[in-house]
One Martini backbone bead per residue (centre of mass of N, CA, C, O) as a GRO file, in nm:
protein
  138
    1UNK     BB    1   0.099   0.033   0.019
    2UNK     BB    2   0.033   0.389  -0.079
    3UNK     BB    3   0.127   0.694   0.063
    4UNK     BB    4  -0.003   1.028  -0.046
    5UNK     BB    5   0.111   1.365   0.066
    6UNK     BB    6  -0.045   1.694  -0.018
    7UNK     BB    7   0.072   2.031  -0.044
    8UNK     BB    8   0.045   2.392  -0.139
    9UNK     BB    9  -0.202   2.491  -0.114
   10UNK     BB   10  -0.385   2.770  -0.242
   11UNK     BB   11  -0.461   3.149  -0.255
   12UNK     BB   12  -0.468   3.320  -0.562
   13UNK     BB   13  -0.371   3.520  -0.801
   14UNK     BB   14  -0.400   3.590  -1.118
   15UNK     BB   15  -0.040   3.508  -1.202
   16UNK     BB   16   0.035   3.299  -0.983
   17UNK     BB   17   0.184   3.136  -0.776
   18UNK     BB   18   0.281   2.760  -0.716
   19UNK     BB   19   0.340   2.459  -0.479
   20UNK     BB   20   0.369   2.160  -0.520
   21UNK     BB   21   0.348   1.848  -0.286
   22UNK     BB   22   0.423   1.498  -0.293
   23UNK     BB   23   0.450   1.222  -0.043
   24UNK     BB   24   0.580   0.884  -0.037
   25UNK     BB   25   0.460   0.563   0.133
   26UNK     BB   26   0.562   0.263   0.241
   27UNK     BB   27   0.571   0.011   0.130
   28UNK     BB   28   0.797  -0.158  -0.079
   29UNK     BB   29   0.561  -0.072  -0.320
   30UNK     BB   30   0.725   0.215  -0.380
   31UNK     BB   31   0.974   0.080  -0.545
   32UNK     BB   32   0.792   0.037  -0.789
   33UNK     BB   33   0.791   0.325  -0.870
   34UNK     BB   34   0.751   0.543  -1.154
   35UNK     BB   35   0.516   0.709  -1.148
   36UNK     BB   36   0.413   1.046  -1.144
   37UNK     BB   37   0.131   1.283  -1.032
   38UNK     BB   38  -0.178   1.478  -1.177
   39UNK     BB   39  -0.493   1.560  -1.069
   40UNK     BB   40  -0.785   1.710  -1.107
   41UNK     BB   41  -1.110   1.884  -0.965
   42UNK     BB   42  -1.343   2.074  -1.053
   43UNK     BB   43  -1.652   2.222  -0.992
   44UNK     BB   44  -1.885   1.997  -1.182
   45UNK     BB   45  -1.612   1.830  -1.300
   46UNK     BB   46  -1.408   1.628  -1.430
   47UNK     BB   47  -1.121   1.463  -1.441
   48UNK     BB   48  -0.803   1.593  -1.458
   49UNK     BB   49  -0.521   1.595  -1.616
   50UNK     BB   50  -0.177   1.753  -1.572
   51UNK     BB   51   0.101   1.575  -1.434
   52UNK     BB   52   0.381   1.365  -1.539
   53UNK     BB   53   0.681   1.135  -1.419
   54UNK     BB   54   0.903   0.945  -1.547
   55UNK     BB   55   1.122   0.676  -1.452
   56UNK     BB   56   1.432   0.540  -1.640
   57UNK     BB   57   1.626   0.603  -1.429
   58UNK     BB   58   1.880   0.749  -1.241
   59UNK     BB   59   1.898   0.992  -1.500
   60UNK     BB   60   1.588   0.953  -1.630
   61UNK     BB   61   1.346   1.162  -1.756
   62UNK     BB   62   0.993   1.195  -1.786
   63UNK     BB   63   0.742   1.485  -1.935
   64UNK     BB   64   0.383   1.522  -1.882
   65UNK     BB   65   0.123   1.728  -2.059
   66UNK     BB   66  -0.102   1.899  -2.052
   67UNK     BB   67  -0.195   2.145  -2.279
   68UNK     BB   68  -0.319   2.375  -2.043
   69UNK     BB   69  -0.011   2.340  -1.885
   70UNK     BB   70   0.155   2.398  -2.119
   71UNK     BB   71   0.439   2.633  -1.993
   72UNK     BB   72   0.334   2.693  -1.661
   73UNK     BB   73   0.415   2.410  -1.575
   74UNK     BB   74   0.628   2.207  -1.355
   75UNK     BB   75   0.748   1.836  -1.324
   76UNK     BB   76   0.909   1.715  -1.043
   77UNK     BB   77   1.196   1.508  -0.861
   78UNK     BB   78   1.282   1.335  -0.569
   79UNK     BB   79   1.402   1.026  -0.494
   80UNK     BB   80   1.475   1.028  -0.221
   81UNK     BB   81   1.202   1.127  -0.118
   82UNK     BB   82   0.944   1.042  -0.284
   83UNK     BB   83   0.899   1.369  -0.424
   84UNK     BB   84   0.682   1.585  -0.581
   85UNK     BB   85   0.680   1.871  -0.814
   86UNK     BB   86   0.480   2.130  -0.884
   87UNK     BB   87   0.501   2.425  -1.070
   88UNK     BB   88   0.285   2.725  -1.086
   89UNK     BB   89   0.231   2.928  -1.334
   90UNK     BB   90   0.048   3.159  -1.470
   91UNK     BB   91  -0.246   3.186  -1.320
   92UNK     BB   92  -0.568   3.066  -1.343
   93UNK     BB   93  -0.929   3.049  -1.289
   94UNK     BB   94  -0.955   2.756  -1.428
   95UNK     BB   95  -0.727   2.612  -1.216
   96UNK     BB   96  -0.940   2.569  -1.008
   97UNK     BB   97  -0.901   2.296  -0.775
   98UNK     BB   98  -0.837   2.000  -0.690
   99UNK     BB   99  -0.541   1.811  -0.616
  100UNK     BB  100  -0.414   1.518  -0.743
  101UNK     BB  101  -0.196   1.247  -0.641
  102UNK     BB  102   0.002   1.005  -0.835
  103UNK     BB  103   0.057   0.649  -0.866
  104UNK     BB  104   0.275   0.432  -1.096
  105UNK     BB  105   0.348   0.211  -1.322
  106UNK     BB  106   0.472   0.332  -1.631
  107UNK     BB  107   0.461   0.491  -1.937
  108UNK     BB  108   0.187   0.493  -2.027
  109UNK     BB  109   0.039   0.590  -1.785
  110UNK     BB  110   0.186   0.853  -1.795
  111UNK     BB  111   0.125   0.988  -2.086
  112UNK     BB  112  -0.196   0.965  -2.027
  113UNK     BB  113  -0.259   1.248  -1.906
  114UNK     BB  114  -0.270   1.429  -2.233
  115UNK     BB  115  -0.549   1.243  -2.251
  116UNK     BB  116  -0.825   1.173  -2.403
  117UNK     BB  117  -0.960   1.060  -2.173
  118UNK     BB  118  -0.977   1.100  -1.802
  119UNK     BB  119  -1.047   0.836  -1.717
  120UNK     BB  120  -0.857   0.647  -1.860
  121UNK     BB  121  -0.602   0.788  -1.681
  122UNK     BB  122  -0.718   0.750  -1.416
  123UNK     BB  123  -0.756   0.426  -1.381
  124UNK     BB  124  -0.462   0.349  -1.384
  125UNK     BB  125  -0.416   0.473  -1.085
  126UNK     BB  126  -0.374   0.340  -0.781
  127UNK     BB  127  -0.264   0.613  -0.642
  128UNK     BB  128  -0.409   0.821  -0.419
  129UNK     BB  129  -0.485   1.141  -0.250
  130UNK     BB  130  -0.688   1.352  -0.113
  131UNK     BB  131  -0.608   1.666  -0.155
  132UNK     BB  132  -0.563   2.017  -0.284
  133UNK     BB  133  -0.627   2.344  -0.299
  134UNK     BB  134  -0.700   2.555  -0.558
  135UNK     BB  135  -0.733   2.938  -0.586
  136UNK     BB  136  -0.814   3.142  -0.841
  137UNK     BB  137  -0.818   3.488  -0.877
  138UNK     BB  138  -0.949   3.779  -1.088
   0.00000   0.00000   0.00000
């Protein structure tokens, strides 16, 4: 059992930047972790990937972007620590969402962040953290 545990979250103003952050924890199962993200879930519509990043050895990563975030969003990894990190940048008012982080192993489920349905790269991954606010004022 792998526990995910997302902090950074709060309320700014749009142009407003933020870093999320979460960290993994738990048995063994920990250690075959090779993809981490981020999926949000704004008020009232569906969940939507935003950005993950796959550990392909320990010098080589892969980052995957929604379209919607890409160029202003940056997910990085510190792998000593086991712990992940959105920098959300140049935020709008409908980035305003919970953000929930995700972990699970393979290249493929970490690339399906960028596409369309969103429910079917929700899937792929199986743990979520509980999620946190971010909420963006115009």
């Amino acid at each position: 059992q792998v526990q995910l545990v997302e902090s950074g979250g709060g309320s700014v103003p749009a142009g407003g930047s933020l870093t999320l952050s979460c960290a993994a924890s738990g048995s063994r199962d920990t250690n075959n972790i090779n993809c981490m993200g981020w999926f949000r879930q704004a008020a009232g519509k569906e969940r939507e990937g935003v950005a993950a990043i796959y550990t392909a050895n320990s010098t080589t990563t892969y980052a995957f972007y929604k379209h919607s975030v890409h160029g202003r969003f940056t997910i990085t990894q510190d792998n000593t620590k086991r712990t992940v990190y959105l920098q959300m940048n140049k935020l709008k008012p409908e980035d305003t969402a919970v953000y929930y982080c995700v972990a699970d192993t393979g290249l493929q489920t970490c690339s399906g962040v960028r596409f369309d349905p969103d429910a079917d790269a929700a899937r792929a991954f199986g743990s979520w953290g509980q999620g946190t606010q971010v909420t963006v004022s115009s």
